[in-house]
Every structure is written in C-alpha cells, then in structure tokens.
N, C-alpha and C positions, 0 to 999 in steps of 0.2 A: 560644217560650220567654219566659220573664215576667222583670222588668229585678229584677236580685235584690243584696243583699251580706249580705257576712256581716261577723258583728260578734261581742264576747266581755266579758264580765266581768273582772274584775283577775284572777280565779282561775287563765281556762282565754285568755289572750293570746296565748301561745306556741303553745299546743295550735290555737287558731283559727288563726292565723297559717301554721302549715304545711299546715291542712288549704286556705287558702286556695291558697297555693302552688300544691299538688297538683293543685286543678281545672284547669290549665293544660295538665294532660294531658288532660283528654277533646276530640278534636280537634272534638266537636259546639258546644261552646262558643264564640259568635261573639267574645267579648273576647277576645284574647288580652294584654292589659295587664295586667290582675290588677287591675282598675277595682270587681272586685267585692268588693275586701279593703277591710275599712270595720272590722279589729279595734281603730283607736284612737274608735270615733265614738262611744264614750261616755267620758262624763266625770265620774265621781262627786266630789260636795263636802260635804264636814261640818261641819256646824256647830260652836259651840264644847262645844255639853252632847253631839255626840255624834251626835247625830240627820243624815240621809241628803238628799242631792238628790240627782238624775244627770241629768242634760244630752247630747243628740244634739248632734252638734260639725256637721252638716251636713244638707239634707234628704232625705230618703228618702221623703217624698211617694208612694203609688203604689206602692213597691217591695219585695219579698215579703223579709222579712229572718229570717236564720237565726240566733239567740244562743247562743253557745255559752257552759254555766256549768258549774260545780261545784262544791260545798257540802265537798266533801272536801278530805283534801291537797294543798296545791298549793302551784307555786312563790312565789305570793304571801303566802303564810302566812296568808290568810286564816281566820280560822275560821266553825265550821258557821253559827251565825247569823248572825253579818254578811256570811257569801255567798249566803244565803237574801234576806234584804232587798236588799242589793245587786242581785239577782235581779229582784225583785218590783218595787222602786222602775225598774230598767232597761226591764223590757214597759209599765208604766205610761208612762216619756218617749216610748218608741216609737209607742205606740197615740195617743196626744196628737201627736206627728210627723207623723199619718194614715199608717204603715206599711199597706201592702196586706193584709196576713198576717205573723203573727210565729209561727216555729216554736222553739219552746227545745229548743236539741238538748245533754240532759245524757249525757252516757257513762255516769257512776253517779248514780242517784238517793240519795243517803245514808238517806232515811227509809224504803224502800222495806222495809225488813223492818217497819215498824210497820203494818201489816196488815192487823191482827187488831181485832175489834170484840167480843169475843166477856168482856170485861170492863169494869170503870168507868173508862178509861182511853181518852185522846186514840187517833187512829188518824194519825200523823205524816205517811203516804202521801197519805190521803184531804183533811188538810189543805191539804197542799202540791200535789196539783193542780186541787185545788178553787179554792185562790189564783191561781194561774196560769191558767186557766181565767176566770176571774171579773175579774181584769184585761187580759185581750184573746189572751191564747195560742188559737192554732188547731190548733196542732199539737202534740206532743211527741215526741221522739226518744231512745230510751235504747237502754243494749247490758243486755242478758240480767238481766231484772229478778227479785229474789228469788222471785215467784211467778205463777203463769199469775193466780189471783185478782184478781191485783190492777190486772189491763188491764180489770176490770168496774167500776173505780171512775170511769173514764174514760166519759162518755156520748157517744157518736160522734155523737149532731147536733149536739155543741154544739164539741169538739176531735177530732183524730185522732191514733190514738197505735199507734206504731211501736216494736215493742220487737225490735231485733235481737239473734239469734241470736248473741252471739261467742265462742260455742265453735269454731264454725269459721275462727276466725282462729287458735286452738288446735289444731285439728286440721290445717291447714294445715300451721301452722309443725312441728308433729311429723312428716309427711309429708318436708316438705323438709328435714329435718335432724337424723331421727334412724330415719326408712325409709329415705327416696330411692329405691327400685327394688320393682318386684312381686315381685321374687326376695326378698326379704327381709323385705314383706309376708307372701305365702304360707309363707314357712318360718319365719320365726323368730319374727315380731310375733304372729299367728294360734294359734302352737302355744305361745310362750312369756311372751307380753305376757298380763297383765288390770288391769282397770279398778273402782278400789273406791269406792264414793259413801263418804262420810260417816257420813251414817244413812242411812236407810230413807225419809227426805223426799227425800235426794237422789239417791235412785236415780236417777232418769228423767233426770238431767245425765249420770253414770255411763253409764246404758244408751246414750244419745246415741252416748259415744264406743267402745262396747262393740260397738254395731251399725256405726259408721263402720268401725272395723279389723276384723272381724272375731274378736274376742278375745273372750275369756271373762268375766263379770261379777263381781264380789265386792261384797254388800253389807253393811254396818256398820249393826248396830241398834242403838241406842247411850239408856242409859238418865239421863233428867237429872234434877237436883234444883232444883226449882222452885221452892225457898222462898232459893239463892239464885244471884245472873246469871251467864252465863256457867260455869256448872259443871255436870258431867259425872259422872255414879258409876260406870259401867259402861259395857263397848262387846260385842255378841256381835257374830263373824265367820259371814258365813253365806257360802258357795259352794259349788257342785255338783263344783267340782274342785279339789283340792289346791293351795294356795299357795306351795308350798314349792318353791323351785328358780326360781319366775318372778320376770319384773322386772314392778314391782307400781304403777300410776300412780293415786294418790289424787285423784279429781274433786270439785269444789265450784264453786260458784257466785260465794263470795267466800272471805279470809279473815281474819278480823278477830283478836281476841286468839289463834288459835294451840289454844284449849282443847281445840275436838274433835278439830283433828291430832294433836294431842300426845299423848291417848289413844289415837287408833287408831293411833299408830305404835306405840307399847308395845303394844298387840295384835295389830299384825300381824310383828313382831321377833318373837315366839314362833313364828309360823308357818314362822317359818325361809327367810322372800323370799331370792332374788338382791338382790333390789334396790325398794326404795322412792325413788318420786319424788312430788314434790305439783304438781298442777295447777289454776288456779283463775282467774276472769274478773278479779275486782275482788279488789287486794290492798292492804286497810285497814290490815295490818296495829298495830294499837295494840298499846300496852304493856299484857304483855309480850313480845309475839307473836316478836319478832326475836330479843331474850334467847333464846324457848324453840325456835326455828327452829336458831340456832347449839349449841347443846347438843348437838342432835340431830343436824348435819350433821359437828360437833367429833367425835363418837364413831361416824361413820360408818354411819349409821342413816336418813340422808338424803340422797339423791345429784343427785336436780334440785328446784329451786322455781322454775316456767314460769307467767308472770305476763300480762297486759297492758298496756298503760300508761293505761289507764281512769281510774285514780287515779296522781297523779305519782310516780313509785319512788323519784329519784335516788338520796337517801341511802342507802335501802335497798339498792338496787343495789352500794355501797359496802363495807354493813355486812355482806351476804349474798355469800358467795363462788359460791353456787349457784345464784344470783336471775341470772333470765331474761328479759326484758321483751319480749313482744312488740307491733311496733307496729299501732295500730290508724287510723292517720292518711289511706292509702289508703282503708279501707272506708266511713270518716266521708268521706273526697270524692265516693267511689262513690252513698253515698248522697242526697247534696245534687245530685249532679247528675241522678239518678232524679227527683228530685223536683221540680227546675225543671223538668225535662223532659217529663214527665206521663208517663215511662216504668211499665214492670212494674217490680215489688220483687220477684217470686217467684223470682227467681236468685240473690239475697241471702239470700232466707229458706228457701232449698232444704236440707234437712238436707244433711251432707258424704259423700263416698263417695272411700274412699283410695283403693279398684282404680281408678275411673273419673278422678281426679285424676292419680293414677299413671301411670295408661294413656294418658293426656292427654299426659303430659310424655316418656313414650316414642316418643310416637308423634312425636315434635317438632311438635305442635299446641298452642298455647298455651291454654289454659283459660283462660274469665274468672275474672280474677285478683280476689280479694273484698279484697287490699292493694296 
C-alpha cells in the first residue's frame, strides 16, 4: 500500500474531513491514527489586486495525494471561479511538492454539461480537464457525470478517470427505506412503483433504476426552445402501461433551475399518479428551482425530493420540507481505499439488484456496503 493523504480545497474541508474519518474503518489500513488526514495542508493567500497563491503547510514528498474539490455550492461560499483556480493553483503547489500522484476526487464536476463541440462556443468540460491534466493530475474521480461522451475527453495514457455510478447510493437508500423486505418488492414496488426519465436523453438513468426494481418505465420526450436557456414548450408522456393509480419516481442526473421537473409534473398530474416523487444525483438546485419545488410540494403534487450530498444542501434541506439527502461519504472512503490498495473497482461499478440486495439482508448476510 503506497503512503498516501488526503487533502481539500476551502470548498469541500468538511466533506474531506469525514471522508477521512471513515477510512478508519477499513481494517486493511495499516494507520490507524488518521495520519493520513492532511485536509488543512493547504493554505491559500491573496494578494491585494485579488490574484491567488496556495502553499503545502508540510511535505508529501513521495506520497500519492487525493484532493478533494468543488466548484459548486458549498459551505465555503465559494464561487464557481474562484474554486476552479483555487483548484488549479492547489495540483500546481502539490506537483512542485514532488506529490507521487495527485488524484482530484470531484463529486460534481460543474462544467460537465458543456460538452458539446458541435457549435462556436468554448467546450467548459474539455477545458477543465485539459487544465487538470496539464498541471500534474493523474487521475480523476467524479459521481455520475452528465454524459458517457464525455469520459472520451480524458486520454488514459496521459490521466485516469473514474466516473462512479451514484445511483446506486440512490437505489440503496430506497431499498432500505422505502422497500425493506422482498415481500413488498414482489408485490407492491414491481406491480405499482414506475420510473419516469426526464426526457428521452434520460432514459438510460430511468431504465437503470426500472431494471434494479423491477418496475415499469415511463419516458418523457420533452420539446425545448432553443433560441432560449433553460425553457421547455412541451413534454409527451410515453409508457406501455397506464400511469394512473401508481406512485411515480422521476429520475435525472441532476437538477438545476427545476424547468423540466416542473413541466413534467404538470404532465404527469393529468395522468392521474398516486403519487409523484423526484429523484436525482446532483441537486444544483439554483433560482428558481426551490420557489418552484415548494409550489408543487404546497399543493401536494410532490411528495419526496431524494438528493445526494454531492453538492452541499444544508439550506435547502431547510427550505424543502420533502428534501432527502443521501449520504455519499462511505462510497467516497470505499473508493480511496480501492485505490490505495490496487484493489478491483468492479463491485462499485456493478449495476444495483434490489432482490439480490434484499435477499442479502434477509438472509442476515451483510452485503458490501457501497456507504
């Protein structure tokens, strides 16, 4: 095992900090001091016009370091630029440090929906780990990135890049806390649960969790107007079986201003559901997404919103009476310790199976636990 710490940005301290904690549980790890928590060893300084230094507080010489950051919300209040640089400026002191190996482990990548090449406009993804890349990153580490595409931006002789699956910290926690028994899989989830993507791009999230429970699928084709952001004209419901009577779980990937939820619950309210719920990896929520969430959950048209903590919620957790947050701070230790270890990842990236999960925990056999 390679002499390793882990270290954080202003953004994601608290977030590093517990996931340092946590390694203290794999009994394979020869420290048990927590020798390997190093989330104060950066030290960023500003100038007076504004401009950035960042300072290693100690040496790491030799030793494979994991940086945990985030561009997004966060308790720091940083914003997206200057956690970007702050970023950037941080793998630069480490690589100058002579770090063995520097992995940037982001939960959400922020720019990851800029993509697209396919106009005269920057590509925000391609930038940003071209950056990272180019100042000494080896590796990168995200949960459930906007698109499979976008893992061909990454050249694997030069970084490696790990994009985990976290719907199944999603499908977990529904497991344990709103099946809990196969009796209630086979009867109620199976015959009266379905699963609706978004649009038609997000089907293959949707199906994910359509094939984990064995439920039925509903897809949303949803027509936009591209002359301007974030707006919506239309949404067609497409399904082989009736909506009307079931409780109805909306999948997405993230979700940012609320626009295409807020359409497709007005389309799927006609069809007459038991019951709408929204589930989603990364919750951006911006304005006016919370406004348009309480609307919907005030007039009882919304009954769960089942989050991660990929991007920080607190507030929101507050403001949303129906806000969920699942935590992802075990899978983020699970996975650091994989990788000190030169273990397999293929148990982490296993699609999920609620019988087999189920049948796990009936059996009083404890499954590896992905939290």
């Amino acid at each position: 095992m390679n002499d390793f710490v882990i270290c954080a940005t202003r953004s994601m301290k608290h977030y590093a900090s517990l996931v340092s904690a946590h390694l203290g549980k794999f009994p394979n790890l020869t420290d048990k001091e927590g020798n390997y928590n190093g989330v104060d060893l950066l030290e960023p300084n500003h100038f007076a016009d504004g401009e950035m230094e960042v300072n290693v507080n100690s040496s790491i010489r030799g030793k494979d370091v994991f940086i945990f950051s985030s561009s997004a919300r966060n308790d720091a209040g940083i914003g997206v630029s200057n956690a970007k640089i702050e970023l950037y400026h941080s793998i630069d002191a480490l690589k100058r440090s002579h770090a063995r190996k520097i992995t940037v482990f982001e939960p959400f990548i922020t720019c990851s929906r800029s993509d697209r090449n396919v106009r005269r406009s920057s590509v925000g993804l391609w930038v940003h780990i071209k950056t990272l890349v180019s100042l000494g990153a080896s590796h990168i580490i995200t949960y459930q990135l906007h698109s499979d595409k976008s893992k061909s931006m990454v050249d694997p002789a030069q970084c490696a890049l790990d994009d985990i699956p976290a719907l199944n910290l999603l499908e977990q926690y529904l497991c344990d806390n709103y099946v809990k028994t196969l009796d209630q899989l086979d009867n109620e989830v199976k015959n009266n649960w379905a699963f609706c993507s978004v649009d038609a791009g997000g089907e293959k999230i949707a199906r994910v969790f359509a094939n984990a429970f064995g439920a039925p699928l509903v897809i949303a084709h949803k027509q936009r107007n591209y002359s301007r952001a974030n707006s919506i004209d239309s949404i067609h419901i497409l399904s082989a079986e009736p909506v009307k009577g079931k409780i109805l779980w909306i999948v997405d990937d993230m979700v940012d201003t609320a626009g295409s939820v807020v359409k497709l619950i007005d389309a799927l309210v006609k069809l007459e559901p038991k019951e709408i719920n929204l589930i989603t990896v990364h919750a951006l929520l911006s304005n006016p997404a919370i406004e348009k969430i309480m609307q919907f959950y005030n007039k009882g048209m919304l009954n769960k919103f089942i989050v991660t903590d990929t991007i920080c919620c607190k507030a929101a957790l507050q403001d949303i009476p129906c806000l969920e947050s699942v935590p992802s701070i075990g899978l983020s230790a699970k996975i650091i310790n994989t990788v000190i270890t030169n273990s397999s990842m293929s148990k982490i990236l296993r699609p999920f199976n609620a019988h087999k999960y189920l049948q796990g925990k009936n059996d009083l056999q404890a499954p590896s636990s992905i939290g």
